[in-house]
C-alpha positions in Angstrom: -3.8 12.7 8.0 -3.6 15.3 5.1 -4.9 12.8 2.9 -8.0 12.7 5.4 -8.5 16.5 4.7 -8.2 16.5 1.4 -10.3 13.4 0.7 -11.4 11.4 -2.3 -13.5 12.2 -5.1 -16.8 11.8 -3.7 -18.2 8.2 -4.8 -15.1 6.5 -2.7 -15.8 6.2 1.2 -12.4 6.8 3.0 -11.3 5.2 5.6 -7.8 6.1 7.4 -6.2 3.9 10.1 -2.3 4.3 12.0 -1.4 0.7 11.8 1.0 0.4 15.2 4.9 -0.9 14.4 3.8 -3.9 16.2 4.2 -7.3 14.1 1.3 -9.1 16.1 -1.6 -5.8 15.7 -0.8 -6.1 12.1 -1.8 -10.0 11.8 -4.6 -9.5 14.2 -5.9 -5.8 12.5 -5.4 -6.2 8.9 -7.7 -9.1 8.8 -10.2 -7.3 10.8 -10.2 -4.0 8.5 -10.7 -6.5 5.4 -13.3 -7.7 7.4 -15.2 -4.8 8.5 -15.1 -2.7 5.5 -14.7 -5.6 2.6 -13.1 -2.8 0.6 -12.5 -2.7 -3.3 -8.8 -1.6 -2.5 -6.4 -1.3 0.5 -3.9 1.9 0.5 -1.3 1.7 2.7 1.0 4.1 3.5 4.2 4.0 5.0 7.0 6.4 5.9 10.4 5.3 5.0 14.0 7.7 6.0 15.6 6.1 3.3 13.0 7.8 1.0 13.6 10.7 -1.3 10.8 10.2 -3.6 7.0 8.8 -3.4 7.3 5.0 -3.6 4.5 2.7 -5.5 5.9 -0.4 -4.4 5.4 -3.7 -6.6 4.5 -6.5 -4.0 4.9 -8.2 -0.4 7.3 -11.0 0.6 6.6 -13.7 3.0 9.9 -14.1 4.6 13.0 -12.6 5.8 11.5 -10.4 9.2 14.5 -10.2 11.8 14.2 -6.7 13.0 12.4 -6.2 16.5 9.0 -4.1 16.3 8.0 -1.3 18.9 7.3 -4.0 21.4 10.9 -5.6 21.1 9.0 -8.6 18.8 9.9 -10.5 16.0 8.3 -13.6 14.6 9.7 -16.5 15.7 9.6 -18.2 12.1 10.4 -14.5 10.4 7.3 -14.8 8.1 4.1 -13.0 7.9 2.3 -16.4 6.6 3.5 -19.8 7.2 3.1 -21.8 4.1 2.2 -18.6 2.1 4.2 -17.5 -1.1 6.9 -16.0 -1.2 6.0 -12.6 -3.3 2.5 -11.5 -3.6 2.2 -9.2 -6.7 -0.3 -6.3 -6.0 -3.5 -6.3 -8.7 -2.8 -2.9 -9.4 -0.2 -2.4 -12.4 2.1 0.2 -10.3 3.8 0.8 -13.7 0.7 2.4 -15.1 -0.1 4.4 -12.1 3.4 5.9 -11.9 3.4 7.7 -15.4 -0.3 8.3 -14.9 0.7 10.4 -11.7 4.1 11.3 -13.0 1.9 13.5 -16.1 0.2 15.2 -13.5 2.7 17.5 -13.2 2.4 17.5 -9.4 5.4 18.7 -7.8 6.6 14.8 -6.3 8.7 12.4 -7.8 7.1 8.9 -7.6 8.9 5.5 -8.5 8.2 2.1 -8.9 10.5 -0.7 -6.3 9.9 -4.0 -5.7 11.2 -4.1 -2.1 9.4 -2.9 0.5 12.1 -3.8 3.1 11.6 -6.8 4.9 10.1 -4.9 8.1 6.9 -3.9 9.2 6.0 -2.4 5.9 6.4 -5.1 3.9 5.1 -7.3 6.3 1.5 -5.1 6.5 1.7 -5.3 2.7 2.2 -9.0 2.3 -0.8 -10.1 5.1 -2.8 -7.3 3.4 -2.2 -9.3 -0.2 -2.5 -12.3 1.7 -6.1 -11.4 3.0 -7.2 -9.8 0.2 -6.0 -11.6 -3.1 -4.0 -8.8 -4.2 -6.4 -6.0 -3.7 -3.9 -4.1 -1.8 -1.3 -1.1 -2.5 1.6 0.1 -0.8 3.3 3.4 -0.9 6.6 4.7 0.7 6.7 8.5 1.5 9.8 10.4 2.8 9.9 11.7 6.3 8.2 15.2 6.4 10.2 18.3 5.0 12.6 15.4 3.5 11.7 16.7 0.5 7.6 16.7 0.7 5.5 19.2 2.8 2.5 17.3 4.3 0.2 19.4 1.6 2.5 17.5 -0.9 2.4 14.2 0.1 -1.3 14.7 0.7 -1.8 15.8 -3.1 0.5 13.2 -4.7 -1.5 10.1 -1.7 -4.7 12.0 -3.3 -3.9 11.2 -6.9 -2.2 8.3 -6.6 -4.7 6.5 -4.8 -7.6 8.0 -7.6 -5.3 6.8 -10.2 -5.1 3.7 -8.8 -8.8 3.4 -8.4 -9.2 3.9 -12.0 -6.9 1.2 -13.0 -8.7 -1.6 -11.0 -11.7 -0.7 -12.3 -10.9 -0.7 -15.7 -9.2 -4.2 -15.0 -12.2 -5.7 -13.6 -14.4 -4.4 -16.3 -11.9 -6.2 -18.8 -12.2 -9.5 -16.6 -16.2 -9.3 -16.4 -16.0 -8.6 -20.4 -13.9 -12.1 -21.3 -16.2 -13.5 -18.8 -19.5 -12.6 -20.5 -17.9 -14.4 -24.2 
């Protein structure tokens, strides 16, 4: 919602969604958003209690859902995609973005993991690879006031997601170069 105010720089159209904690609204509605909007990059943003610091995490995994959801589900074969990999590496070097963010000098820690926790989190993440060919990024953020004020997290969401913008484009305008030899 802060991010919402704050915005993007003004050549990206934002779009903000609240995904429910519901396992089946996430296979029906990710699709659908990739659909609607065909976007250059996915952000999504989760909130973790476990979290002390801003989270870029690394990639999705297929399987290993037990935990219920808000509506007492859980898939009966515990994966997002049947037949789907098991990891789904985001396109966006996470790595990069970190110290690109991290020499900001904003006033959040962010980290790199590679776990998003096996729950509706990861399992947004993964369909959202899935659908999209790794065009997708997830970040954990720590409860409110756990360290973060919401003007915080909104600043750190802000560059983070800019940074991350860059990255992809210089990446693609790498590919489209070896493609032109």
């Amino acid at each position: 919602q802060e991010l919402e105010k704050l915005g993007l720089r003004d050549d990206v159209d934002l779009h903000v969604y609240e995904v429910p904690v519901e396992y089946q609204t996430v296979q029906r509605l990710i699709p659908a958003l990739w659909k609607k909007h065909s976007p250059q990059l996915v952000v999504h943003v989760g909130v973790s209690g476990m979290a002390t610091t801003v989270t870029l995490e690394k990639c999705g995994h297929n399987v290993g859902y037990k935990g219920l959801d808000n509506c007492r589900f859980c898939p009966g074969s515990q994966c997002c995609v049947e037949g789907g990999p098991e990891c789904i590496d985001s396109i966006i070097d996470m790595d990069t973005v970190c110290k690109r963010v991290s020499a900001l000098g904003l006033d959040v820690t962010v980290t790199i993991s590679k776990d998003a926790g096996r729950y509706l989190c990861d399992f947004t993440y993964y369909t959202s690879l899935y659908q999209s060919r790794g065009r997708s990024a997830f970040v954990h953020v720590p409860p409110l006031g756990k360290p973060y004020s919401a003007e915080q997290l909104g600043r750190a969401l802000q560059a983070i997601i800019e940074e991350m913008l860059d990255v992809l484009e210089h990446s693609e305008d790498k590919i489209n170069c070896q493609h032109e030899h």
